[in-house]
N, C-alpha and C positions, 0 to 999 in steps of 0.2 A: 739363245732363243727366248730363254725367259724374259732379257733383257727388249729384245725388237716388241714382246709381245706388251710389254709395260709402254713404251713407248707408241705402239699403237691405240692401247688403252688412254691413254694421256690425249693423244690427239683426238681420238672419239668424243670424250670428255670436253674437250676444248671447242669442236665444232660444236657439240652439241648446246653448251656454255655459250656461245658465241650465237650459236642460234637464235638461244631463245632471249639474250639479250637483246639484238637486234630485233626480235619479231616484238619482243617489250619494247622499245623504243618508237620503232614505227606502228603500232598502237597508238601508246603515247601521244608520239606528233599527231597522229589521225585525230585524237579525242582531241587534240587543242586548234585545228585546224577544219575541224569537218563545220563547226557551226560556223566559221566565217563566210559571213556574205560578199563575193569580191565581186559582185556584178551593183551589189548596193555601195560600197564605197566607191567603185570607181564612177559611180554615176551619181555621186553626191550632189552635185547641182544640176536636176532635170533641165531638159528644154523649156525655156520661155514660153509661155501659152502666147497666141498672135494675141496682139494690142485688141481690150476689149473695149464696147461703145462707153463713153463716160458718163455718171450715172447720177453726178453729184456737181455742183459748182456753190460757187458765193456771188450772191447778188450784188449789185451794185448799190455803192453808197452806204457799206457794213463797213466797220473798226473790227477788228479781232486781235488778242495777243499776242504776241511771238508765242511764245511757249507752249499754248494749246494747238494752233494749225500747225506750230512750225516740224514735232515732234510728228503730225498726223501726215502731211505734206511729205517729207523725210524717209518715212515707211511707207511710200507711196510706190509704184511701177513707173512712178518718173527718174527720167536719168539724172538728175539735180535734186538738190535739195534744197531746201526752204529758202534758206538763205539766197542762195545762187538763184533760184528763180523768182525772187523778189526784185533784185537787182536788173534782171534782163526784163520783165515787167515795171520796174520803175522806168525803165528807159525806154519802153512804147507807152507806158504814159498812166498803163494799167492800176497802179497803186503811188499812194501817197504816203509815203511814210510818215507815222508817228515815233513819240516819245518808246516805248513799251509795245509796239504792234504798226499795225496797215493799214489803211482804208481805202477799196478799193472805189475805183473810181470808172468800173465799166464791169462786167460781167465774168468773171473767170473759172473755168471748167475745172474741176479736181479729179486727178488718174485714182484710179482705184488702191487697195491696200498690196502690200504683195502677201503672200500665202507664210501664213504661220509653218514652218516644214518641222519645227520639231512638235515628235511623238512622244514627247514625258508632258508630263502636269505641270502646271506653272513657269512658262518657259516659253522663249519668243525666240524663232531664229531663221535666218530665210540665206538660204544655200548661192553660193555662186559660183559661176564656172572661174575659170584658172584664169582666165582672160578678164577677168573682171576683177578681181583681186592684185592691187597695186605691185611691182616688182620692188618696189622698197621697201614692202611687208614682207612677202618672201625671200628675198635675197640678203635683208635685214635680219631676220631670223634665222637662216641659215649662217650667219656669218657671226651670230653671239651664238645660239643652243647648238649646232652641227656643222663646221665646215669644212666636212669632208662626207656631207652628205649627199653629194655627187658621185661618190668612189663606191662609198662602202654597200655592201647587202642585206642593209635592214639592222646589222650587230657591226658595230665598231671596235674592233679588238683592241687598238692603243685606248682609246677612251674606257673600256672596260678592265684594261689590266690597270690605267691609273684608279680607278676609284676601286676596283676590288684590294691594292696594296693598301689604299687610303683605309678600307673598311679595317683591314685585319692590324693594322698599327692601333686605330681607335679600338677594337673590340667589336664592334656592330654595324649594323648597316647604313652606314650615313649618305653615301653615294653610289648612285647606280649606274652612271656612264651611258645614260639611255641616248639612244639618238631619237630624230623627230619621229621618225617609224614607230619606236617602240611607244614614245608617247601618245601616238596616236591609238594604238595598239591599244595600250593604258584607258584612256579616253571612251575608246568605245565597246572593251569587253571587259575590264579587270577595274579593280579599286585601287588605292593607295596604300596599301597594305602591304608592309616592307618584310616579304618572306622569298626565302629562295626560292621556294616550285614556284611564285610567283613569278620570279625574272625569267626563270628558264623558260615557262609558257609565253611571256612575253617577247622572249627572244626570236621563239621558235615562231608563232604566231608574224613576227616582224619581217623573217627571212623569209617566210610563205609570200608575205604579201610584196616583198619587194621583185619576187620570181614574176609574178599577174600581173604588177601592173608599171606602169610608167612612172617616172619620179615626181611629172606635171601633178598626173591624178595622185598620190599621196598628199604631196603640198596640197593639191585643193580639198579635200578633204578634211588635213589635219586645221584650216582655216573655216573650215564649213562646222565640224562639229567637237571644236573646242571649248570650255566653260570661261568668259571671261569677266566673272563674279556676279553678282543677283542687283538686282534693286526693289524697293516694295514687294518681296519674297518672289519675284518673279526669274530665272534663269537668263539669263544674257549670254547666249549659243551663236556661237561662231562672229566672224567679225563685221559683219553687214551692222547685227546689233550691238555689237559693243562701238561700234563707229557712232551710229547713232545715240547712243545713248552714254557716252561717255564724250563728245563733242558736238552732237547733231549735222553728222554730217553723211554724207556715202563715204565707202572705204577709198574711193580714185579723189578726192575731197583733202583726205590727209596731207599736213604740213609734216617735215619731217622730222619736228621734235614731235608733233604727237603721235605718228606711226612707231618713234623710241617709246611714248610712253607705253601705249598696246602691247609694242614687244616685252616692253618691262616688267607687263602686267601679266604675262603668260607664266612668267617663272613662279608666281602665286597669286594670283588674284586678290584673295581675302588676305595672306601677309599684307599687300603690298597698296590694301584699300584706298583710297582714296579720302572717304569717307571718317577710317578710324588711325590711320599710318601714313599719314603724307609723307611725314617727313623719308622714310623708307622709300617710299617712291621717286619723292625728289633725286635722290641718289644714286637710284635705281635707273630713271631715266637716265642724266646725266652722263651716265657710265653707257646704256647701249648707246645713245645722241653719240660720243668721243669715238666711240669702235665703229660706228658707220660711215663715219666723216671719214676717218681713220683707209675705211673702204673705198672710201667716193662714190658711195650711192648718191649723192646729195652734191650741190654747190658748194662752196667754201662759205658763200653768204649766206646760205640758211640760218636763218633768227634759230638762238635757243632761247629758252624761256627767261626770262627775269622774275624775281619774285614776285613783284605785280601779277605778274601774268600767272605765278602757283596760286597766290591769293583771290586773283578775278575768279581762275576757276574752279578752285578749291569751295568757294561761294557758291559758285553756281551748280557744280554738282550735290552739294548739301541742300540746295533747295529743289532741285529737283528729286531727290531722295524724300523728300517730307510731300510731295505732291502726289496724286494720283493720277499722274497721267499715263504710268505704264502701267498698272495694273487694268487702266482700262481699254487699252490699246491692245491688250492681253486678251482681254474680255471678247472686246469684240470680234479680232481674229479666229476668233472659234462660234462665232455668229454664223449664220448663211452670207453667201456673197452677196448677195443683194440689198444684205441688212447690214452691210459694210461702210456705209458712209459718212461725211461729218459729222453731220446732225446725230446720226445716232452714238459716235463717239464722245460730242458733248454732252447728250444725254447719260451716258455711263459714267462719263467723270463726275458730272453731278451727285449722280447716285451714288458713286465710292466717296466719293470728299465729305455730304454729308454721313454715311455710313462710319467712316474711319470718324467723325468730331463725334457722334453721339455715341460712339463705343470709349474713346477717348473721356467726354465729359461722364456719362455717366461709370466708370470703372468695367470697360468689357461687358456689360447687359447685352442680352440677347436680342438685341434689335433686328430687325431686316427691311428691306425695303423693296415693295414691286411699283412697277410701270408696265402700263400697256399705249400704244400709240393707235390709233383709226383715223381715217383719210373719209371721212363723213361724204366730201365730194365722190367718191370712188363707187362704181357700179358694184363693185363684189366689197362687202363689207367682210374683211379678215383684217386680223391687224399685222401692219406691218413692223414694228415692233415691238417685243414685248420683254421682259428682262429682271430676273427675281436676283437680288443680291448674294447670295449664297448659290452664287450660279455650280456649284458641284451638284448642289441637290435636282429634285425635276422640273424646271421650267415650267411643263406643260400643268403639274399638280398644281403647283403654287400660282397659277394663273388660273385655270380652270375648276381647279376642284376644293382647295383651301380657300373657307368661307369667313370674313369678318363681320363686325357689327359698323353701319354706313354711319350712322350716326345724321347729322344733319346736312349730307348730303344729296337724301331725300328729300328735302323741304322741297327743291323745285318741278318735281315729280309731282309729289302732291299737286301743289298751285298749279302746276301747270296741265292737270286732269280737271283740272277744278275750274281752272279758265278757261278750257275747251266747252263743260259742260255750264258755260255760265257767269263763273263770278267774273267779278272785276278786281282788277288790283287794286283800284283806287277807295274799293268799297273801306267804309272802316270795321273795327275791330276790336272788340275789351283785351286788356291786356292784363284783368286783375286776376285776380286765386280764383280758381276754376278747381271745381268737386266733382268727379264722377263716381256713382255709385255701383262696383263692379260686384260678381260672386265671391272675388278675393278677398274684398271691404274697399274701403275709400281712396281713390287713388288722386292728388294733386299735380301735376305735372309744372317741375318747378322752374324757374328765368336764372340765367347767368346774369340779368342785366339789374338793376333795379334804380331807382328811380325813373320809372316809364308813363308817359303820358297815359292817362287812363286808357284814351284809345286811338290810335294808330291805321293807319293805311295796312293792308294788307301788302302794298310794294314795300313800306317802310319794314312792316312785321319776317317779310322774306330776305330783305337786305342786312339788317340787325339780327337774322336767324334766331329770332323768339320761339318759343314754344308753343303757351298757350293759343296765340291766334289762329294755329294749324290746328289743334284741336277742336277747335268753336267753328274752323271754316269747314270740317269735316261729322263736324255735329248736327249743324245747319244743314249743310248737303243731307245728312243719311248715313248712317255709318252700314245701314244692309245695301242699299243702292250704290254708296262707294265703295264696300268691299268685293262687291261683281264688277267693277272698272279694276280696282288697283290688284286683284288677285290673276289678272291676266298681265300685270307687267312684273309683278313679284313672286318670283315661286317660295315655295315651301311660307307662307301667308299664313298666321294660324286665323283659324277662325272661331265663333265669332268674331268679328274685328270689335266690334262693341267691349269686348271683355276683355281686349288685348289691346288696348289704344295708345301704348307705349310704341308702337310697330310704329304709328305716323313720325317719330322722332325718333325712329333709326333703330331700335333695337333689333330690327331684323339683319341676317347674315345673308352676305352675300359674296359671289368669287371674283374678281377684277373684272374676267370673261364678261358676267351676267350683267352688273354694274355696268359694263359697258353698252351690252345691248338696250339696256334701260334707257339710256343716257343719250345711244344713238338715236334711238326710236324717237325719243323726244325733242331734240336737236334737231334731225331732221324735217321733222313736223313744223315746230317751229321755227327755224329757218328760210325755208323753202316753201312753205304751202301755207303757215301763218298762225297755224295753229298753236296756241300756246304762247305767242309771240312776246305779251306783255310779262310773262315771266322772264323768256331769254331777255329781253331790257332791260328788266328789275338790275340785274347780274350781269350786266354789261359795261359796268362804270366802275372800275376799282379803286377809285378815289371814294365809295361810300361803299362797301363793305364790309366785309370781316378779313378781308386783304389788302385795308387801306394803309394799315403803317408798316406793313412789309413792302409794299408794292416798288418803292421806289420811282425816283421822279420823269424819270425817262420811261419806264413802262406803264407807271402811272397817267399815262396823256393816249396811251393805246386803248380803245373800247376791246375785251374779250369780255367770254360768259367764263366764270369762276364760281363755285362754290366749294369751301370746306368742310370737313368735317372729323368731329372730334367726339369720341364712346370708349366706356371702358375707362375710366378714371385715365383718359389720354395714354391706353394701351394701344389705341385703333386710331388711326390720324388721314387724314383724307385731302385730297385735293382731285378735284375736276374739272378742266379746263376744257376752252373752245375758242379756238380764232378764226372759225365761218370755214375752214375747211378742216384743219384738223383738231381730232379728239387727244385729250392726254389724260390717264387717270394715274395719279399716283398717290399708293399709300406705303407708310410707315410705322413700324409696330411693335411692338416687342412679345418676341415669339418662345421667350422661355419661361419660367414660375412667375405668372398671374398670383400667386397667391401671397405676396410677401407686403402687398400694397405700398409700392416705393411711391413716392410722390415725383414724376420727372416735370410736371407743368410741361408738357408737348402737347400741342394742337396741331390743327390742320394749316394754320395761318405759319405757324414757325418753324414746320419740318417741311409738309409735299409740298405745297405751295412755293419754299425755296428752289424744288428743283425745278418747278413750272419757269420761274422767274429768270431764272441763272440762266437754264434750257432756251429761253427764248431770246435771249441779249444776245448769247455769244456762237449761235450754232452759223452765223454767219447768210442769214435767211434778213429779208426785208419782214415786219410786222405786217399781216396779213389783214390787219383793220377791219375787224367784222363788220361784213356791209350785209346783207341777205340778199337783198333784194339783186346786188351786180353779180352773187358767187354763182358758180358754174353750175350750170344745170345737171340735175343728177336724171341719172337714165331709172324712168318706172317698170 
């Protein structure tokens, strides 16, 4: 008796042991399986939105480089890429090839961007369905990282008992026997962190997801959001962008040593860089290129590479790595759709290329740089677009609300109130030491220029942005009479203006926003209705300027209105442009400790002004040649 009764005890014990093991277990699984999303992986590459109206082209009779349309082109919603659709365009007659780039020779429409899908920071990546995704990727992969990833459920037992004997001869964890599940698994819930509760969540996590879903949907997924290493700090997420930006091409595009390189490149990205480990790579290719042939994915005549061909692109990828074309290709996919377009992606490489040399020259200084864009022809005066370098921070502040000193980009404000109520350009003007006697004491207002003709045009005095003549031209006028005209185009104005005369040369703050409406108002006026007119002329010839040795000789022979400006011991740098329809203000500046007095020698002429210039050569637009009198009528 005592015996059955021990033996029942045992058994009790056992069920109960067994119980609560199992209900710990399935716990367990539940916590490692409740947060996966299986209706988001298996739907990693949404539906295609229908073909949207095109919103953007290149004019006829533009040159542009490969390297900046062909990378914008490429990330496009067209089925080709740059290359490919150059070729089928050179053969209807569309483009002429150059040396280094294009020149279109008839009018060509550009598809829009496709959609940035990855949701981390700094990071480009745009999803594909299964069908989209070459089978020499897949079946390539499959046949070097898992093949018997058709068989198995998510855990491959032969593969897992050799790297678990491997582990315990070594001592530690050196291999994990993952199959592509688990990697994927890896990828988008867990780290690299080589701990057991680590594998077994992974395991377990792996054989969930192989119960949901089809073998198609893993593959397309574990190719949708794979890391296949960074460029310009940016994330290179799944293979649409590593296609592109490791060959510039679409993934259906690939030859089939470079789909080996890709594959090659999964086993570690950063080991296996490009950039700092070729030689790795080289070998690394090599070896999947042999095991595919091996397969017959491929022809027997498939080119492998020759060294040439490591070295051509060995080349080209280092120089792409030192350009900022993906950082702003980055930038702008996180723009509005509408603000999607060439032009404004040439705009942003501008603004990173020079952003990255004046961090580079001056050792990491705090610089930054804004732009805003206005379509002056356009009935609704908003701008369509606008873009602060440190774009994590608020756009909207750093446009709107963050005020700088204008410096002498005021001058044609002034004149230009001053020619409505009267003066002449032509009038003259002293240009010597000028005393005004303020409550302060005696204030001088001094020239960058010196040997100056006694006295001067008022057109000359606005072209050479002298000082004193805007003083003497606002002396004359009335400084109480002009400060009731100039205190309705400039806010926060102090007054007296008599006592504050430093304000006509720019000491006053202002936000890109305001500045612009300034700029519009007057622009407008004098474009279109006349007023002010002999100022916008003054500024209309950048061959006599303060933009003349920048200008260069090709935009040098175009009539815009330009003025720079330069405050703040070249803290505050300015440029404002105008080619009869669109407005561009861009400033550059340095936004950290004012107080250490560094000497950078920056103006308006050798920072914003660059980007005016660049901006306007290559955005692939014809020069808009300020005409007034033909430009489009604007709605009153």
């Amino acid at each position: 008796m005592k015996r059955r009764e021990s033996i029942k005890l045992i058994l009790k014990i056992f069920l109960i042991v067994f119980f609560v093991v199992t209900l710990g277990v399935g716990f367990f699984c539940y916590s490692v399986v409740s947060h996966i999303n299986i209706e988001k992986i298996a739907n990693s590459a949404p539906p295609r939105e229908m073909e949207r109206e095109v919103t953007d082209a290149l004019d006829q009779g533009v040159f542009l480089k490969k390297d900046l349309i062909g990378l914008y082109y490429t990330w496009s919603e067209s089925s080709n890429s740059f290359d490919l659709m150059v070729k089928e365009r050179l053969n209807q007659g569309s483009f002429e090839r150059k040396r280094d780039g294009i020149f279109t020779t008839e009018k060509v429409p550009l598809p829009e961007l496709k959609s940035n899908d990855c949701e981390i920071v700094y990071c480009l990546q745009s999803r594909l369905s299964f069908e989209e995704i070459p089978s020499l990727l897949w079946r390539g992969l499959i046949g070097i990282e898992d093949y018997r990833f058709l068989d198995h459920a998510g855990v491959d037992p032969r593969s897992l008992a050799r790297a678990l004997w491997h582990d315990i001869k070594v001592l530690k964890l050196e291999q994990g026997g993952s199959t592509l599940t688990q990697q994927l698994v890896k990828n988008l819930f867990y780290t690299n962190e080589r701990k057991f509760s680590r594998k077994i969540k992974e395991m377990i996590a792996s054989t969930y997801i192989e119960l949901k879903l089809k073998k198609e949907q893993i593959l397309q997924a574990y190719f949708n959001e794979v890391v296949w290493g960074s460029f310009q700090g940016i994330k290179i997420k799944g293979v649409a962008a590593a296609a592109l930006f490791y060959f510039g091409k679409k993934p259906m595009e690939l030859t089939p040593f470079e789909a080996s390189i890709l594959i090659g490149l999964l086993k570690g990205p950063y080991y296996y860089s490009p950039l700092s480990h070729r030689d790795r790579l080289e070998k690394r290719a090599s070896v999947v290129f042999e095991k595919l042939k091996e397969l017959r994915l491929f022809p027997e005549s498939a080119h492998k590479w020759t060294q040439d061909d490591w070295e051509k692109w060995g080349k080209a990828i280092k120089e792409t790595a030192q350009k900022t074309h993906l950082r702003s290709l980055y930038i702008l996919s996180k723009k509005e759709r509408k603000q999607q377009t060439f032009s404004n992606y040439v705009l942003l490489n501008e603004v990173e290329s020079l952003d990255k040399e004046l961090k580079k020259k001056y050792n990491k200084s705090d610089f930054a740089i804004k732009v805003v864009r206005y379509r002056l022809d356009a009935e609704k005066q908003d701008p369509v677009f606008s873009h602060y370098s440190k774009y994590e921070r608020s756009l909207e502040r750093a446009i709107n609300s963050e005020m700088h000193q204008v410096g002498s980009t005021l001058k044609p404000i002034i004149y230009g109130l001053l020619n409505i109520h009267g003066l002449s350009m032509q009038d003259e003007v002293e240009t010597g030491v000028l005393n005004l006697k303020l409550t302060s004491g005696v204030w001088s207002p001094r020239e960058a220029h010196s040997g100056l003709e006694p006295k001067v045009s008022y057109h000359t005095a606005l072209i050479q942005s002298l000082n004193r003549p805007v003083i003497r031209a606002v002396q004359n006028f009335g400084f109480e009479k002009f400060e009731t005209i100039l205190s309705e185009k400039i806010p926060r104005l102090k007054t007296p203006l008599a006592e504050y005369p430093a304000q006509l040369l720019g000491s006053v703050e202002l936000s890109l926003s305001e500045l612009a409406t300034v700029f519009g108002g007057f622009l407008r006026k004098a474009c279109w209705e006349g007023f002010g007119a002999e100022v916008l002329n003054a500024l209309s010839d950048p061959k006599t300027t303060t933009i003349r040795y920048r200008v260069g000789e090709k935009l040098g022979q175009m009539n815009f209105f330009g003025k720079t400006g330069t405050s703040n011991n070249g803290y505050d740098n300015w440029f404002v442009g105008f080619d009869g329809r669109e407005l561009l203000i861009t400033w550059v500046g340095l936004e950290g400790d004012r107080t250490k007095n560094k000497e950078f020698r920056l103006y308006g002429s050798n920072t914003a002004f660059l980007i005016f210039r660049n901006y306007y050569q290559k955005r692939g637009k014809l020069f808009n040649e300020m005409a007034c009198q033909d430009s489009i009528s604007i709605a009153k």
